[in-house]
One Martini backbone bead per residue (centre of mass of N, CA, C, O) as a GRO file, in nm:
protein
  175
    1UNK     BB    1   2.962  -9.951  -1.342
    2UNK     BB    2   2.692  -9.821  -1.372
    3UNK     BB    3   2.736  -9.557  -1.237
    4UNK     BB    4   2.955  -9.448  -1.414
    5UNK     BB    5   2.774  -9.427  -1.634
    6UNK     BB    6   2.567  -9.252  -1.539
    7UNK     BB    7   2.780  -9.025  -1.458
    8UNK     BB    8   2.890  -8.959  -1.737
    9UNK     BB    9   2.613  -8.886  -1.849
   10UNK     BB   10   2.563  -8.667  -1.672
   11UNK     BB   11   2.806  -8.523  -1.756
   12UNK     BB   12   2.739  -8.460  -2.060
   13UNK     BB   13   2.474  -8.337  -2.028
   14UNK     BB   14   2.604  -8.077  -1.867
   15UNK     BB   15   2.778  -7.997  -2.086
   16UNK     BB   16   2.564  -7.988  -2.353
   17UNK     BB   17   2.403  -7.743  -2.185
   18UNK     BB   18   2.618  -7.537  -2.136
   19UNK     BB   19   2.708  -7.483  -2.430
   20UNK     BB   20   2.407  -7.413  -2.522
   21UNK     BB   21   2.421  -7.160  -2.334
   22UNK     BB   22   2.642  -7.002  -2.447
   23UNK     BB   23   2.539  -7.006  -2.748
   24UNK     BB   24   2.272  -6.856  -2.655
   25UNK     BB   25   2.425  -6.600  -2.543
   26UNK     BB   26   2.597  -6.530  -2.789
   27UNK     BB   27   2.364  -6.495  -2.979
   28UNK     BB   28   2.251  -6.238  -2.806
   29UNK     BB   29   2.485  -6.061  -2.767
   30UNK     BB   30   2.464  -6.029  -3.146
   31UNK     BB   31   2.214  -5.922  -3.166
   32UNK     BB   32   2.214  -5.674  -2.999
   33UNK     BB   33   2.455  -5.551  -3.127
   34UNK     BB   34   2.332  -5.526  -3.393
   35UNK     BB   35   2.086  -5.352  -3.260
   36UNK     BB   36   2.247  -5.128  -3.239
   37UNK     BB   37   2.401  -5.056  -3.467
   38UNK     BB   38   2.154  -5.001  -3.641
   39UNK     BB   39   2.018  -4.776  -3.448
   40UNK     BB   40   2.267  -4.570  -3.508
   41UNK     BB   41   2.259  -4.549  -3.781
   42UNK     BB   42   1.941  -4.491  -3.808
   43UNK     BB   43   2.019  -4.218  -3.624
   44UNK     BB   44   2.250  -4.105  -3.849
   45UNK     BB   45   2.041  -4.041  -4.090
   46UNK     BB   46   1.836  -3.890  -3.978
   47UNK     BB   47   2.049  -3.648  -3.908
   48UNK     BB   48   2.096  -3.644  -4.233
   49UNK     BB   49   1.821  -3.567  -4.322
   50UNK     BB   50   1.784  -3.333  -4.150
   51UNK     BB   51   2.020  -3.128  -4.292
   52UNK     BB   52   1.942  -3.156  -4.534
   53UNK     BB   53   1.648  -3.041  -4.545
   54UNK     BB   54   1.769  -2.754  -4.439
   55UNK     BB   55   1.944  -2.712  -4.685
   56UNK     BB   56   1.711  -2.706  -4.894
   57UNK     BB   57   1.521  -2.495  -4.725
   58UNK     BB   58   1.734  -2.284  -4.788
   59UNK     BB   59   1.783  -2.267  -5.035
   60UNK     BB   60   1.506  -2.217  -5.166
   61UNK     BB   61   1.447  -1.957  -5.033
   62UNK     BB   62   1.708  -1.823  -5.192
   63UNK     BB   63   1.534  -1.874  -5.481
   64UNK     BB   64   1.290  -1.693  -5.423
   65UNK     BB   65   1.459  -1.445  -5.377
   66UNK     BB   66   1.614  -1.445  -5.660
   67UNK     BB   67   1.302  -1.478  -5.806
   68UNK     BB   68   1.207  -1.162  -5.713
   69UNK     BB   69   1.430  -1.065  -5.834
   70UNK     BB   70   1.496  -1.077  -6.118
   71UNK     BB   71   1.171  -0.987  -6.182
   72UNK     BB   72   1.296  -0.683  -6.139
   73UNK     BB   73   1.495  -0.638  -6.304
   74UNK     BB   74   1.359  -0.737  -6.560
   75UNK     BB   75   1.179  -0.524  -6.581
   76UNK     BB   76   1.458  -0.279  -6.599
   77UNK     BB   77   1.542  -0.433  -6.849
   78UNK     BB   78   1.308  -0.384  -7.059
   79UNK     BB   79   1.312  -0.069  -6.966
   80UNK     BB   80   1.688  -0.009  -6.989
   81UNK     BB   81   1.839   0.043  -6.754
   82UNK     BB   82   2.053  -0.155  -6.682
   83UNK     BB   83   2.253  -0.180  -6.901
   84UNK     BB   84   2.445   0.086  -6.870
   85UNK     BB   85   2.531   0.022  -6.579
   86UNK     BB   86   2.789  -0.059  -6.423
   87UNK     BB   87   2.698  -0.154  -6.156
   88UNK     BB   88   2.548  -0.399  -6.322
   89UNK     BB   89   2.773  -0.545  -6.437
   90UNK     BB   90   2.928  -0.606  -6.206
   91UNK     BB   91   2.693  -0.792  -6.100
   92UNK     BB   92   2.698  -0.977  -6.271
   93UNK     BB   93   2.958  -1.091  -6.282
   94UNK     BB   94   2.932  -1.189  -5.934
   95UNK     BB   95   2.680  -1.360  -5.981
   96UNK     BB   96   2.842  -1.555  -6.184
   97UNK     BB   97   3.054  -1.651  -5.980
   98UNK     BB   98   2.892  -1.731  -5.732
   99UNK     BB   99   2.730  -1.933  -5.889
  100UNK     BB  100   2.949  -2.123  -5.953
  101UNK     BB  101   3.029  -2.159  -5.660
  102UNK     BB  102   2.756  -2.257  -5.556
  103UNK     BB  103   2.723  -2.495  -5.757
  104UNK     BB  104   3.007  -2.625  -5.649
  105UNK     BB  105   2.921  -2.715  -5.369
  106UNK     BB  106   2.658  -2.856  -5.404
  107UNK     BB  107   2.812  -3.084  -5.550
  108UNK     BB  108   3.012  -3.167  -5.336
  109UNK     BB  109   2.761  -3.175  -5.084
  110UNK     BB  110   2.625  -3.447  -5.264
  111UNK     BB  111   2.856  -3.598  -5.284
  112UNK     BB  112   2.951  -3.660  -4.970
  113UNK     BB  113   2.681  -3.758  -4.887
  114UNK     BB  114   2.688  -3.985  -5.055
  115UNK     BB  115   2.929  -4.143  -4.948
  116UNK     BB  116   2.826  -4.170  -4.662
  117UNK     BB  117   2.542  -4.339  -4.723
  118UNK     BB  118   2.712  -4.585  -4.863
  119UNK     BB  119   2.890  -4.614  -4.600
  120UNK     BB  120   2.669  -4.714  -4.420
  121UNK     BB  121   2.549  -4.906  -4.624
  122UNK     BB  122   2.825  -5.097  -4.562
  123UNK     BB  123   2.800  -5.103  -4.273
  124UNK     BB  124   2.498  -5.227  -4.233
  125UNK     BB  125   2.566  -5.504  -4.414
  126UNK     BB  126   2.832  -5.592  -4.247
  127UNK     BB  127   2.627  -5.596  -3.969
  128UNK     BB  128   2.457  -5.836  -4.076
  129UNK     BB  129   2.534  -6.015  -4.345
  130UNK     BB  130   2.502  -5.932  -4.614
  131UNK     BB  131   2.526  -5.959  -4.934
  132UNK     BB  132   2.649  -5.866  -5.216
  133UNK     BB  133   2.585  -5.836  -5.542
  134UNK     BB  134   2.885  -5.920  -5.605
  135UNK     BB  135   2.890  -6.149  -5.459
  136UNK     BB  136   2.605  -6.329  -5.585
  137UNK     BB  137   2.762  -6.372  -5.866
  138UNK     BB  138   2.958  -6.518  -5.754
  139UNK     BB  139   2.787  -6.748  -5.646
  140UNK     BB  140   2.677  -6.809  -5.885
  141UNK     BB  141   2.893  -6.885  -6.068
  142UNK     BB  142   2.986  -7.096  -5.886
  143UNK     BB  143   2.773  -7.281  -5.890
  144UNK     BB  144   2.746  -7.345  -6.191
  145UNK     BB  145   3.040  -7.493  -6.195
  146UNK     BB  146   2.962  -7.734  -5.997
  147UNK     BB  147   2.716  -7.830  -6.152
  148UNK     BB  148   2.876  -7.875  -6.433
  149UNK     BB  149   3.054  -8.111  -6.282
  150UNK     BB  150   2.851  -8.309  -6.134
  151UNK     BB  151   2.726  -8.374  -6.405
  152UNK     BB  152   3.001  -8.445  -6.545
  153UNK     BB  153   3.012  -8.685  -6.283
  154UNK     BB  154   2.722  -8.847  -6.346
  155UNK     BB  155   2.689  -8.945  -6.605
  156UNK     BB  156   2.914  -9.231  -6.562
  157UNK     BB  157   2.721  -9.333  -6.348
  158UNK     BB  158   2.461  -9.408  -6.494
  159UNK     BB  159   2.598  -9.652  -6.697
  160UNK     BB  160   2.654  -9.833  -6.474
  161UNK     BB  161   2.376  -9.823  -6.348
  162UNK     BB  162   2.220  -9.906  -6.639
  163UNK     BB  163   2.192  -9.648  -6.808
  164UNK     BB  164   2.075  -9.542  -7.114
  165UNK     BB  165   2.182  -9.365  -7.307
  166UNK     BB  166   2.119  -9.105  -7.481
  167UNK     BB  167   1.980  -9.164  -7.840
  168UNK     BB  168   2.043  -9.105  -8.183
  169UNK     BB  169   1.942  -9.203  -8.452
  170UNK     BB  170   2.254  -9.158  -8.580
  171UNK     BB  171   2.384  -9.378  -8.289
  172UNK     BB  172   2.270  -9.591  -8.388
  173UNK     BB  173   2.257  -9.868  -8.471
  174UNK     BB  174   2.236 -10.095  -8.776
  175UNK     BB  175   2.123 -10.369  -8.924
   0.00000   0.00000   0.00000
């Protein structure tokens, strides 16, 4: 009898530390994972900060080229050359209908960019397992009404055991 006793808990034991080694091999599988996942993120991210950089220097320079004909054509335009030039007006229409379109893309393309970059951030919180902070004010909220609940039955609680309700000069009973 006593054999099978010890037998048994050998066998209990030994089912016990293999669920531990399972449990604590998928916990490592999850965290590897986890960390693939945030390592291709955080390698995605680089990569778009590193083409934004290039648009950026690339608008730039356009603009640095665009702003030293400006000021070649403003000394023209000073000394009236300009303004009677047909082909100065139409160059004028074109150049303002390019900028509206240019700067209509690039509200666009910074648009989309921040969309991803939301979006990575959305999946980067939800595969870490971070709440967000709408999560987080709902969990205050559900806390704040579980406490006033606890508490307003706990009150009739404290009177049971003895504890005197806390009286105010004016609820107190009068000789």
């Amino acid at each position: 009898m006593a054999t099978t006793k010890t037998e048994t808990e050998a066998t209990q034991n030994e089912v016990q530390s293999s669920e531990a080694a399972v449990k604590s091999g998928l916990a490592q599988n999850v965290e590897s994972f986890l960390k693939a996942q945030i390592s291709q993120a955080q390698k995605r991210i680089e990569e778009l900060e590193g083409e934004a950089g290039k648009v950026v220097k690339t608008l730039e320079s356009r603009g640095q080229e665009a702003a030293k004909e400006a000021q070649a054509l403003w000394a023209k335009f000073q000394a009236g050359e300009l303004l009677t030039d047909p082909r100065v007006q139409e160059l004028s229409k074109r150049a303002n209908e390019a900028s509206t379109e240019l700067s209509r893309r690039v509200d666009a393309a910074g648009t989309e960019l921040r969309k991803r970059f939301d979006g990575i951030q959305t999946r980067v919180v939800e595969a870490v397992g971070v709440a967000s902070q709408a999560q987080l004010k709902d969990l205050n909220k559900e806390l704040a009404k579980l406490s006033r609940k606890v508490d307003s039955l706990l009150k009739p609680v404290r009177r049971v055991n003895g504890a005197k309700p806390a009286s105010s000069p004016a609820s107190s009973p009068r000789a």
